[in-house]
matplotlib code that plots the C-alpha trace (Angstrom):
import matplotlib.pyplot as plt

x = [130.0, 132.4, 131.5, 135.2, 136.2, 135.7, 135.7, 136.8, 135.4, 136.7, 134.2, 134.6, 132.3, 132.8, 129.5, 128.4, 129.7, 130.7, 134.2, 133.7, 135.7, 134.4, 135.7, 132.8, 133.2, 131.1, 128.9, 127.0, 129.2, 130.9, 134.1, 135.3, 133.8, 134.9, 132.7, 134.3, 131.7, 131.4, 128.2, 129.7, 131.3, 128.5, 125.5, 126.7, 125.5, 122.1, 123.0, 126.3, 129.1, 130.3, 133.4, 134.7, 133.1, 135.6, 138.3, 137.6, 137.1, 141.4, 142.2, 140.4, 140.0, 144.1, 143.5, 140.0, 141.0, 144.7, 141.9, 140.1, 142.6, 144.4, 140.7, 140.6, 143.8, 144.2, 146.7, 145.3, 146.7, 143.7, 141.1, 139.5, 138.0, 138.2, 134.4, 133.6, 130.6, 131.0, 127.3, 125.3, 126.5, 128.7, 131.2, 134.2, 133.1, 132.8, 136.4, 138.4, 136.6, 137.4, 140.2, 141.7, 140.0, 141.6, 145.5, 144.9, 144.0, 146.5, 149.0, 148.5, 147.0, 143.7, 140.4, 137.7, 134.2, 131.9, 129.0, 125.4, 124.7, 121.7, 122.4, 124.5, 121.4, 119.4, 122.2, 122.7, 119.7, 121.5, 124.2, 120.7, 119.0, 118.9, 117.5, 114.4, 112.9, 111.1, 111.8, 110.5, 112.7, 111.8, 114.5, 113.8, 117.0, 118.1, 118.0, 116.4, 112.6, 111.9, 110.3, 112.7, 111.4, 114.1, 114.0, 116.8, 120.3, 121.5, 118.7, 117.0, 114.1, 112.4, 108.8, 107.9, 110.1, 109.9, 108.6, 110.3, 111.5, 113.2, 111.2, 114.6, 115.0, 111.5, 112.6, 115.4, 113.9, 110.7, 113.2, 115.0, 111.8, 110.8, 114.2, 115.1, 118.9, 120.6, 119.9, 116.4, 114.8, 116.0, 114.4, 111.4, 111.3, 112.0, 109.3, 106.7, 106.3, 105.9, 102.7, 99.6, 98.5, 96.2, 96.9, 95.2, 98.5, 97.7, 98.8, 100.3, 99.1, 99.3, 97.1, 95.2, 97.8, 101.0, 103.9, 105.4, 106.2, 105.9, 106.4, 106.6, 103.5, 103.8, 107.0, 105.0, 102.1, 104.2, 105.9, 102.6, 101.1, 103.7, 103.6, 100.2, 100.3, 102.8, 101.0, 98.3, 100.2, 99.3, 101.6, 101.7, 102.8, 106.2, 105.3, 101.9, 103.4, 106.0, 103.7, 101.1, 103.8, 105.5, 102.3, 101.6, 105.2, 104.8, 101.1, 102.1, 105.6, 104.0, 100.4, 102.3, 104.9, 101.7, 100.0, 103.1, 104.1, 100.5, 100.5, 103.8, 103.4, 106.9, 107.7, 110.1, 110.1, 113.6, 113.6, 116.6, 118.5, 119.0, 115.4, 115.1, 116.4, 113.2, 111.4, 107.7, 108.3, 110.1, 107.1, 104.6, 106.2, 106.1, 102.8, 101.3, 102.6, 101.6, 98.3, 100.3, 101.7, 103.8, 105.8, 108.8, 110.3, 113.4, 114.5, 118.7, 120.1, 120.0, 124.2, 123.9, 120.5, 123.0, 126.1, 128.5, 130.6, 129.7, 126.3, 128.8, 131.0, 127.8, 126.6, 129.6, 130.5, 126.9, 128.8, 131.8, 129.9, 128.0, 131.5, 131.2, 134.8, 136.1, 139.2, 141.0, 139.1, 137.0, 135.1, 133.0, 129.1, 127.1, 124.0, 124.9, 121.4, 120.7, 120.9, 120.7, 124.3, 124.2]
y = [29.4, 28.8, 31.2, 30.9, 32.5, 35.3, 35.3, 38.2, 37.8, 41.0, 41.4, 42.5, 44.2, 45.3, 44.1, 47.8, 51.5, 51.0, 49.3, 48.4, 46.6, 45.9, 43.2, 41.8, 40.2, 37.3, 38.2, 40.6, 43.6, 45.7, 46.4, 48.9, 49.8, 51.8, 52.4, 54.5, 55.3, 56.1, 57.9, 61.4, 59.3, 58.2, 61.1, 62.8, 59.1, 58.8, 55.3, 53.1, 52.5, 49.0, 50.1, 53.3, 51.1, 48.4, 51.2, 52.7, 49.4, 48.8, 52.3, 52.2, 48.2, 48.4, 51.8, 50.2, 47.7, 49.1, 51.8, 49.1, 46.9, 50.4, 51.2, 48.0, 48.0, 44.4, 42.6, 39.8, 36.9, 38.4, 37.2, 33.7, 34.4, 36.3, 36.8, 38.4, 38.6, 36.4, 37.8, 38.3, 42.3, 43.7, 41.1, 43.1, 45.1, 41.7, 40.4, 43.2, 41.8, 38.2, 38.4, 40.7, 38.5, 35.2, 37.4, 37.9, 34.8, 32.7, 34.9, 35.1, 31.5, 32.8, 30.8, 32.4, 32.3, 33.5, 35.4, 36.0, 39.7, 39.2, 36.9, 39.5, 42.1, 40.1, 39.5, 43.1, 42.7, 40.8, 43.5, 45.1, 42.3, 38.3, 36.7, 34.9, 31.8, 31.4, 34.8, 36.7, 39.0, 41.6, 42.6, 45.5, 47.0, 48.2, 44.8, 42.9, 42.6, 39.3, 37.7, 35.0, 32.5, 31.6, 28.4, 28.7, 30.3, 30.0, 28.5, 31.0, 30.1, 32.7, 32.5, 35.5, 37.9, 40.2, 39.2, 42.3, 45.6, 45.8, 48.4, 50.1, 50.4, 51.1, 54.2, 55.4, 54.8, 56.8, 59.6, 59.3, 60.3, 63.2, 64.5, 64.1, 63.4, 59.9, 58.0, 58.7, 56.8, 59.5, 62.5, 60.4, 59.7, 63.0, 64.5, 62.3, 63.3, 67.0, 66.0, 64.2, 60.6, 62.5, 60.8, 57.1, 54.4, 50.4, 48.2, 44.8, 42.4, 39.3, 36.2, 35.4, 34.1, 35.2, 36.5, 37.4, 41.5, 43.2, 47.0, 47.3, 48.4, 50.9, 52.5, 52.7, 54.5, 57.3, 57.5, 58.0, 60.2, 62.2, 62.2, 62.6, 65.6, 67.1, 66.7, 67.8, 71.2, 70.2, 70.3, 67.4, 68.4, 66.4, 66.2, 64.5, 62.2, 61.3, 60.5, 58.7, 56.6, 55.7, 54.6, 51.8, 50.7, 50.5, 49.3, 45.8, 45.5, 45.9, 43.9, 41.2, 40.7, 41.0, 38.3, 36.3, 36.6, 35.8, 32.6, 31.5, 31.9, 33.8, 35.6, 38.0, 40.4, 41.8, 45.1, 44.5, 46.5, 49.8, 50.6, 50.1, 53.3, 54.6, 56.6, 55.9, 51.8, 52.0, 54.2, 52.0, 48.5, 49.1, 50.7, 47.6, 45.5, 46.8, 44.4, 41.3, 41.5, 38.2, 39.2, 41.8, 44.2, 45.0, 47.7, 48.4, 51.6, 53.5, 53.2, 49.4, 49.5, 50.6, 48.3, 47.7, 45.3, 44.9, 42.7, 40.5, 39.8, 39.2, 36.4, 35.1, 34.6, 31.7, 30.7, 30.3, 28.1, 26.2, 24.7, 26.9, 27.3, 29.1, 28.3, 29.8, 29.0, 31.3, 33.4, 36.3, 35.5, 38.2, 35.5, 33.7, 32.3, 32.6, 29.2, 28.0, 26.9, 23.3]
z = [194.9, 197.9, 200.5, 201.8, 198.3, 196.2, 192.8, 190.3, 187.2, 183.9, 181.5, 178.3, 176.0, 172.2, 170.4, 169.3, 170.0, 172.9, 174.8, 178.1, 180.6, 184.3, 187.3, 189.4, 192.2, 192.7, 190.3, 192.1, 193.0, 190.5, 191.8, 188.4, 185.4, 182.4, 179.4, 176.2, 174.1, 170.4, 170.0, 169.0, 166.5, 164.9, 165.6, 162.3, 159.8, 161.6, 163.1, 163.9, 161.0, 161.6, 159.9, 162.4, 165.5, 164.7, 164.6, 167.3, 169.5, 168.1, 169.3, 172.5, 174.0, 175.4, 176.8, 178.4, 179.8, 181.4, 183.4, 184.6, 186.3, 187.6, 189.2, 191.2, 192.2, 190.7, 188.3, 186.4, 189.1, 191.4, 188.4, 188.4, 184.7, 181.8, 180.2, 177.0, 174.3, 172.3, 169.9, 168.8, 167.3, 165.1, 163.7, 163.2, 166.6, 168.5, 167.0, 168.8, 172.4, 171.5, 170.6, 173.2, 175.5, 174.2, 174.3, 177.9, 178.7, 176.8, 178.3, 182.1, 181.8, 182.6, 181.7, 179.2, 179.6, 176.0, 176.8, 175.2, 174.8, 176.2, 178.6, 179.7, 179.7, 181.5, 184.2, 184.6, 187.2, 189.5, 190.3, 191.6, 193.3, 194.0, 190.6, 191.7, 189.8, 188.3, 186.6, 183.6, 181.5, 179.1, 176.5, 175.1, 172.4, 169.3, 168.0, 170.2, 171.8, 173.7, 176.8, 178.1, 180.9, 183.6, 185.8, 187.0, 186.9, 183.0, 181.9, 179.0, 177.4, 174.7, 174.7, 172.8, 169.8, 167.3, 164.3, 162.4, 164.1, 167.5, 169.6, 170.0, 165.9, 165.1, 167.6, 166.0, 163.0, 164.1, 165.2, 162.4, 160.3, 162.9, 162.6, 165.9, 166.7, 166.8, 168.9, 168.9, 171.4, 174.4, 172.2, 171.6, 175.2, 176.5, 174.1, 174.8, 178.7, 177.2, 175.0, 174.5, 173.0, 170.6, 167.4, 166.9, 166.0, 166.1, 168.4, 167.1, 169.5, 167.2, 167.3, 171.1, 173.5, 171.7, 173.5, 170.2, 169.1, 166.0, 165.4, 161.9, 161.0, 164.1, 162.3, 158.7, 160.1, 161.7, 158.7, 156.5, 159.2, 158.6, 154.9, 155.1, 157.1, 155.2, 151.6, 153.0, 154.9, 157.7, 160.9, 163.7, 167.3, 167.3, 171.5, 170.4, 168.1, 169.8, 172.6, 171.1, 169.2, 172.5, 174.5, 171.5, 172.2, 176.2, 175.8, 173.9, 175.9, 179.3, 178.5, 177.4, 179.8, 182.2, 180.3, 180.6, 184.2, 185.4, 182.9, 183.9, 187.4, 187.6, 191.2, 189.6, 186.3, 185.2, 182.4, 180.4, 177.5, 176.1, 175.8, 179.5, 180.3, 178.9, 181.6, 180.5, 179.6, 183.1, 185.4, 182.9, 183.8, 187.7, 187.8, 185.7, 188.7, 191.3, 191.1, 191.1, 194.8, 194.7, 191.5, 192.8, 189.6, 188.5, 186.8, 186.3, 186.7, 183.9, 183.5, 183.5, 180.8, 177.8, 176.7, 179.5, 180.8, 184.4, 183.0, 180.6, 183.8, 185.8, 183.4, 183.2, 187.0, 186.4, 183.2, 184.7, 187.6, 185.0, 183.8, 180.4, 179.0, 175.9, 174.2, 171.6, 168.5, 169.8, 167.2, 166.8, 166.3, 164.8, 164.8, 168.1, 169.5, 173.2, 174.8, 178.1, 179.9, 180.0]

ax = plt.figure().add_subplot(projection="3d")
ax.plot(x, y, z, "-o")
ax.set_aspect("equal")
plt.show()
């Protein structure tokens, strides 16, 4: 980057519930950000309707995205690029950011840059701190749990996933089953520092030496706890279980990125995703650290953990730098697989 010039990058984000818009300025400092969110939208179904999040991405992106530019005090000549995600998400959802992204574009002339949703995660970090390589990010979301080795800028390399449920939906799913109000993983969260680990769950940490998540069989054995307890008139402590279900989640995510920073040799770990605004995978993380004096953690604010734009505008400013380019057969990817910029 020319240190003579700063660059302006607008993000957009519309992969879920929420419509974000946010201008960075060389890639590091967030110089507006607006998030409209759709959660009261969908509390009363349990979980996000594609359907009313597409509709309400129409009714809201223009309104966005006109609040953004008014906070900066910009008009879209001061912007070198236009970034967006591009996946993976919610296809309809992801169609409204694309192709809001390509009309602005095409009409002030302005070039587009597709971003991973992850990649846009992961780059929320760097509006906290200098990425160091070589760097170790854990994703942790609602669909998404993955350890991804960093070289360099833009280059992602995923050395460990879920083999079945996110951590994120095997919370709200957990919640879900407990009763607890969408989205789950805050109630979970918040009840879990009020009780105790007293009830015996298994930990899924996979064959020796693998980076790899599953929390499937986590989710089913809450599940037939509960049952159990409840054939049996029995009542469960929803502090306890909530508790005891969250420390198998933080014990695999944490001993495993441990594992994985010490084998890898990385000098920086990066929390990324919703899930990251967990308080006990956040205190567990940097305590589990604290041995390993030559690898530095970073943990987001909890306003750039959940879906924004500021991290999508972040990721793009190296995309941008990389030479990446969209054009206008640009499409929504639901599926879109994290690769490095090349």
């Amino acid at each position: 980057m020319s240190e003579q010039t700063d660059r302006f990058i607008l993000g957009i984000e519309t992969s879920c519930d929420e419509t974000a818009a946010s201008i960075v300025k060389n890639g590091k400092e967030i110089v507006a950000n607006v998030v409209a969110s759709q959660i009261d939208s969908h509390k009363r179904f349990g979980g996000v309707v594609p359907e009313i999040a597409s509709r309400h991405h129409v009714e809201q992106v223009t309104i966005v995205l006109e609040e953004v530019m008014t906070q900066a005090g910009m008009s879209f000549k001061d912007l070198d690029a236009i970034a967006v995600t591009e996946g993976p998400g919610l296809v309809g959802a992801l169609l409204i950011g694309v192709n809001a992204a390509k009309a602005l574009s095409f009409a002030h002339q302005i070039p587009l840059v597709g971003v991973h949703h992850i990649a846009g995660h992961i780059y929320a970090n760097q509006l906290v701190d200098e990425l160091q390589f070589p760097c170790l990010a854990l994703v942790v979301s609602g669909g998404h749990t993955e350890l991804v080795l960093m070289k360099e800028h833009g280059s992602f390399e995923v050395i460990g996933e879920t083999l079945d449920d996110a951590a994120g939906e095997a919370y709200d799913k957990v919640a879900r089953t407990m009763g607890l109000p969408y989205p789950g993983g805050p109630h979970i969260d918040r009840l879990a520092h009020e009780g105790e680990p007293t009830i015996k769950l298994p930990r899924a940490w996979l064959e020796e030496g693998s980076y790899h998540f599953s929390f499937s069989g986590l989710k089913s054995a809450v599940i037939n706890t509960l049952h159990n307890a409840s054939q049996k008139g029995e009542t469960i402590a929803p502090e306890n279980l909530a508790a005891s279900f969250q420390e198998s989640v933080i014990e695999v995510l944490v001993g495993k990125t441990l594992k994985a920073a010490e084998a890898y040799g990385v000098k920086q770990v990066v929390l990324a995703g919703g899930v990251a605004a967990n308080k006990g995978l956040r205190e567990a993380l940097t305590s589990a650290f604290t041995k390993l004096q030559d690898v530095k953690v970073i943990i987001p604010p909890l306003s750039l953990c959940t879906d924004n734009a500021a991290m999508i505008a972040a990721a793009g400013t190296i995309a941008f730098e990389k030479g990446i380019r969209g054009d206008m057969a640009m499409n929504g990817q639901p599926g879109l697989p994290l690769v490095s910029y090349e």
